[in-house]
C-alpha positions in Angstrom: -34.0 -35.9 -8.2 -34.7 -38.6 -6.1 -35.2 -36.6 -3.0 -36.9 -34.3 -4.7 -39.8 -37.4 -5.9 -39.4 -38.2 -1.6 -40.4 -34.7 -1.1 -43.6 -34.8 -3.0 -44.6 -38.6 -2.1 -44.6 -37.1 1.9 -47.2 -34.5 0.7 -48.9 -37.2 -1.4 -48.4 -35.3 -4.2 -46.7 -37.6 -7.0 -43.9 -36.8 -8.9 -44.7 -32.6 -8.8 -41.8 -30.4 -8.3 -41.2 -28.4 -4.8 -40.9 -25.1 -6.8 -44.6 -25.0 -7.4 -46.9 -23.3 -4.8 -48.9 -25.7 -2.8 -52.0 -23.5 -3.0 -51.7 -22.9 -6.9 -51.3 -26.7 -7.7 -54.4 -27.5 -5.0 -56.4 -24.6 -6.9 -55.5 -26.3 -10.4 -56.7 -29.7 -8.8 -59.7 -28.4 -7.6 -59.0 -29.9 -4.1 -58.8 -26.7 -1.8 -62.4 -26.1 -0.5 -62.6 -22.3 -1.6 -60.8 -22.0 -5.0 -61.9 -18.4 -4.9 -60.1 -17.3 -1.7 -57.3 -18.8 -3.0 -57.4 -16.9 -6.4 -58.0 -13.4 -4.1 -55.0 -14.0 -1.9 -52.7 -14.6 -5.3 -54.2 -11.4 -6.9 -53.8 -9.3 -3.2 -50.0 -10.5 -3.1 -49.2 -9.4 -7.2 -50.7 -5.9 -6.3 -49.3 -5.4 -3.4 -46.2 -6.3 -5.1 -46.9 -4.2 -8.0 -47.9 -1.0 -5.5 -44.6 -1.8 -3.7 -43.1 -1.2 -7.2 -44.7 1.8 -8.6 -43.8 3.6 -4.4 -40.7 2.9 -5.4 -40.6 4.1 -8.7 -43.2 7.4 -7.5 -40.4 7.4 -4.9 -37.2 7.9 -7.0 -39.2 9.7 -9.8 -39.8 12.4 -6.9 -35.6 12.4 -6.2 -35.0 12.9 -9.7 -36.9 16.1 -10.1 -35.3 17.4 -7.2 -31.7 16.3 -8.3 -33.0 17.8 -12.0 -34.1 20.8 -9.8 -30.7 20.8 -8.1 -28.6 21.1 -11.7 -30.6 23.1 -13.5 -30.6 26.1 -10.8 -26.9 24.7 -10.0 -26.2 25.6 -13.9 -28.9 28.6 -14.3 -28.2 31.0 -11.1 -24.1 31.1 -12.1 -24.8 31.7 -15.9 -28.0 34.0 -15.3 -25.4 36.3 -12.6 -22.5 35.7 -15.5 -24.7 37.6 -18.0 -25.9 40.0 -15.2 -22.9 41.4 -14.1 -20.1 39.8 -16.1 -18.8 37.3 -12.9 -19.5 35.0 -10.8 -18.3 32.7 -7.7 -19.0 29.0 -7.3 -21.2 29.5 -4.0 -23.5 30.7 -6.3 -24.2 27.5 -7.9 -24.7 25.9 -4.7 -27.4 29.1 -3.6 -28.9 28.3 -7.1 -29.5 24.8 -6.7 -30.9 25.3 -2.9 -33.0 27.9 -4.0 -34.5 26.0 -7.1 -35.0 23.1 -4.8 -37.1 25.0 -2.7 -39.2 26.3 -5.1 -40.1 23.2 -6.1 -40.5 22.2 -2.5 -42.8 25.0 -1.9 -44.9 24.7 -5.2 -45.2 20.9 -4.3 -46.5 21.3 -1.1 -48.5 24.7 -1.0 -51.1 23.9 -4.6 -54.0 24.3 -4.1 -53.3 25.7 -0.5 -52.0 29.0 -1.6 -52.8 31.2 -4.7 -49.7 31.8 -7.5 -48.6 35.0 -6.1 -49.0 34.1 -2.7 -46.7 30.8 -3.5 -44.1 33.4 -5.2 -44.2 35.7 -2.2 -43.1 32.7 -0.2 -40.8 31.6 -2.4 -39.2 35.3 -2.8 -38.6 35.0 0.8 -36.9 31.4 0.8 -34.8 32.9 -1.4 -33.8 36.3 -0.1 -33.1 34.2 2.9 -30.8 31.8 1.4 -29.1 34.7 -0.5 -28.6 36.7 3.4 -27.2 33.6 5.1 -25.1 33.3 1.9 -23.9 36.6 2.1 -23.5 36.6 5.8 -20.9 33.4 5.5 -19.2 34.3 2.2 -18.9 38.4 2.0 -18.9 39.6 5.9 -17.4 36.3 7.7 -15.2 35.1 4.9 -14.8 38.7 3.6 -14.6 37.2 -0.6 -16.7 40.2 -1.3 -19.1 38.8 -3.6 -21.4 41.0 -3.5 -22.7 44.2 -1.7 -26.1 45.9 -1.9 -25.2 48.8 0.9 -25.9 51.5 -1.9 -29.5 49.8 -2.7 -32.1 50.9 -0.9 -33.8 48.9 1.5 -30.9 46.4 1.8 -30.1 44.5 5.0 -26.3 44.3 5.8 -25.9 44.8 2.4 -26.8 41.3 1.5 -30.0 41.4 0.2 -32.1 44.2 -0.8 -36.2 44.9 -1.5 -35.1 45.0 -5.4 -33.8 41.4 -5.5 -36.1 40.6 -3.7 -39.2 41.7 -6.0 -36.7 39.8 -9.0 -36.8 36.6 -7.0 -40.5 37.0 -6.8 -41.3 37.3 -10.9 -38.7 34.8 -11.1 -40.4 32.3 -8.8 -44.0 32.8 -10.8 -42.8 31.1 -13.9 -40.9 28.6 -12.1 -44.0 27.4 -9.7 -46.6 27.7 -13.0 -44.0 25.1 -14.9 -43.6 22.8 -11.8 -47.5 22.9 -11.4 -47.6 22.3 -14.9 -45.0 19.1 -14.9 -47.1 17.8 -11.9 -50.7 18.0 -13.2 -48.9 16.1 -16.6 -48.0 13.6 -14.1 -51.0 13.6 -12.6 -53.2 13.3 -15.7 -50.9 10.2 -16.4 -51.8 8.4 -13.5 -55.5 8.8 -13.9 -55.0 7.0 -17.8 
């Protein structure tokens, strides 16, 4: 207490406390020469502070709709193939979730770039990509025989094939539509 009363007598300040601002006590006395500048550079530092904050929050609000994106294809792909054709293998959550995740990626950063179907034709691709690396490591290195498209037409390796490929293409439609959607909600709540 008593070096704290020192500490203020050396600035000629009385009896204030150190915790207080220099600038914010000489503003409330009236004794810095521009009170304004002072008020602006208070004001300059609480919104930087408060745009620091809402980055962040923009920042982990954008990893959450991927990690969302990540379990809900993780969860959907396995359960959509189990009512499809009756089984499924664990890789396929993983392919879900990647796939999902780039759909989202794509829709993110192709709007207003790209139309809809031109967006789903992309996205069709990702995914028929994914699905042939998959197939490349799981049924023909590993040999777990997942899957095989060899008696489809148009297949490659027997991997992937021009028919799953059109279904990952009206798949990816309502899937970019809904993540537009859930971004222009977002974006309609940052204008407010």
């Amino acid at each position: 207490m008593v070096g704290e009363n020192k500490i203020c007598e050396c600035r000629g300040e009385g009896a204030e406390t150190k915790n207080e601002p220099v600038i914010e006590r000489r503003a409330a006395q009236g004794t810095d020469k521009d009170i304004g500048k002072t008020v602006e550079r208070r004001i300059e530092s609480e919104s930087a502070s408060l745009s620091r904050g809402r980055r962040r929050a923009e920042y982990l609000c954008h990893r959450l709709r991927y990690l969302l994106a990540l379990l809900i294809g993780a969860a959907g792909y396995p359960l959509a193939e189990l009512c499809w054709r009756g089984r499924t293998h664990w890789s396929m959550a993983l392919l879900g979730g990647m796939c999902l995740c780039g759909i989202l990626y794509v829709s993110e950063c192709t709007e207003g770039v790209l139309d809809l179907f031109s967006r789903a034709l992309l996205c069709s691709i990702i995914i028929s990509e994914a699905e042939f690396i998959f197939g490349v490591m799981f049924n023909l290195i590993a040999g777990l025989g997942i899957w095989d498209y060899t008696e489809k037409p148009l297949n490659l390796l027997g991997q992937v094939c021009a028919e799953y490929s059109l279904l990952w293409l009206s798949l990816s439609l309502p899937a970019i539509s809904l993540f537009d959607r859930c971004g222009a909600s977002k974006e309609r709540r940052e204008k407010k």
